[in-house]
N, C-alpha and C positions, 0 to 999 in steps of 0.2 A: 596532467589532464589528458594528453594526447594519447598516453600509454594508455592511459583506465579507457577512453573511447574504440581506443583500437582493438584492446582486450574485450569489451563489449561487444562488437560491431563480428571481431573475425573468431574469437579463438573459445568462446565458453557461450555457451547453450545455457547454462546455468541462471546470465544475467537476463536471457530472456524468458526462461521460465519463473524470475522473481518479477519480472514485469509483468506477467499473468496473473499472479498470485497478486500480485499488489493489485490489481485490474480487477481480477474477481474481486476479491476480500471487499473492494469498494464497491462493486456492486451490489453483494451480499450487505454492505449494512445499508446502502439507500435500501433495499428491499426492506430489511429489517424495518426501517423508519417506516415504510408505507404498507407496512403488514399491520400497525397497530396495535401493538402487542400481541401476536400470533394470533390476530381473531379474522385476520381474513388470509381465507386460503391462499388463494395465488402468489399473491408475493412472499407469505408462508414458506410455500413451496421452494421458491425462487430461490430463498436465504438459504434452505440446506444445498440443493442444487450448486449454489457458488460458493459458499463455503467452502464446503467441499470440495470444489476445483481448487480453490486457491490454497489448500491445504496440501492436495497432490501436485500442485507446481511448484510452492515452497519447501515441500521433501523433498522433489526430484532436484531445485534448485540446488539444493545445501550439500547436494552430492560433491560440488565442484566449487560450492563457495564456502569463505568461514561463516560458521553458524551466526556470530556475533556481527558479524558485516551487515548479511543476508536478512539478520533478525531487524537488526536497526534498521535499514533500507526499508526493508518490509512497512514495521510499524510506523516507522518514523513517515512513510511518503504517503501510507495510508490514511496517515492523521489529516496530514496536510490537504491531502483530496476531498478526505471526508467533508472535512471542515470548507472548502471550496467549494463541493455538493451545495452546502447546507447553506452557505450565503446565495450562492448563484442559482436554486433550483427550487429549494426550499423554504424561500424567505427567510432564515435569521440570522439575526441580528448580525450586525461584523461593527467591533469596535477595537480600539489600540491594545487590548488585551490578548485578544484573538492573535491579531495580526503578529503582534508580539510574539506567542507561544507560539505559533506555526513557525514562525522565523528562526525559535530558538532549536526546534524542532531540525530542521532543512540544513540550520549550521552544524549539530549534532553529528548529524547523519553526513556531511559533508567530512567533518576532522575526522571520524570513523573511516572513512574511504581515504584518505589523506595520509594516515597513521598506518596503511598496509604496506606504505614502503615500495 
């Protein structure tokens, strides 16, 4: 764990332009949620705006990281945010289900980062 922090913190740019993307991407979907199904503009707007970034930081990222790392990371931390959103911001529900799949989600993405050796 010390190495992966160290690697993160000194020597790739990479892990921090996944932490953008992953930043956006959740931004872009609360917007999504409070756009309404595209019917109202602004946060509309918002959704491609972040998408978007976070689509140009997860290219720029994968320049330096594995795709398959990078990709899990991604989705895998996105989920887990989302879903942290949506209890904490957005009222719902959070039951042993949830918490469960987030969980299975976080160890995933953990043995992926674990398995790079």
């Amino acid at each position: 764990m010390e190495v992966f922090m160290k690697e993160v913190l000194m020597h790739s740019p990479g892990w921090w332009l996944l932490a953008g993307a992953i930043l956006l991407e959740v931004t872009g979907t609360t917007c999504l949620k409070l756009s309404q199904g595209f019917t109202r503009a602004i946060p509309a707007a918002f959704v491609i705006l972040f998408y978007g970034g976070a689509f140009l930081c997860l290219a720029r990222a994968m320049k330096s990281l594995e795709m398959g790392v990078a990709y899990a990371v991604w989705a895998g931390a996105g989920t887990a945010l989302a879903a942290i959103i949506g209890i904490l911001l957005l009222g719902e529900a959070i039951h042993w289900q949830k918490i469960f799949g987030v969980s299975c989600i976080i160890l995933g993405v953990a043995a992926l980062q674990a398995g790079r050796g």
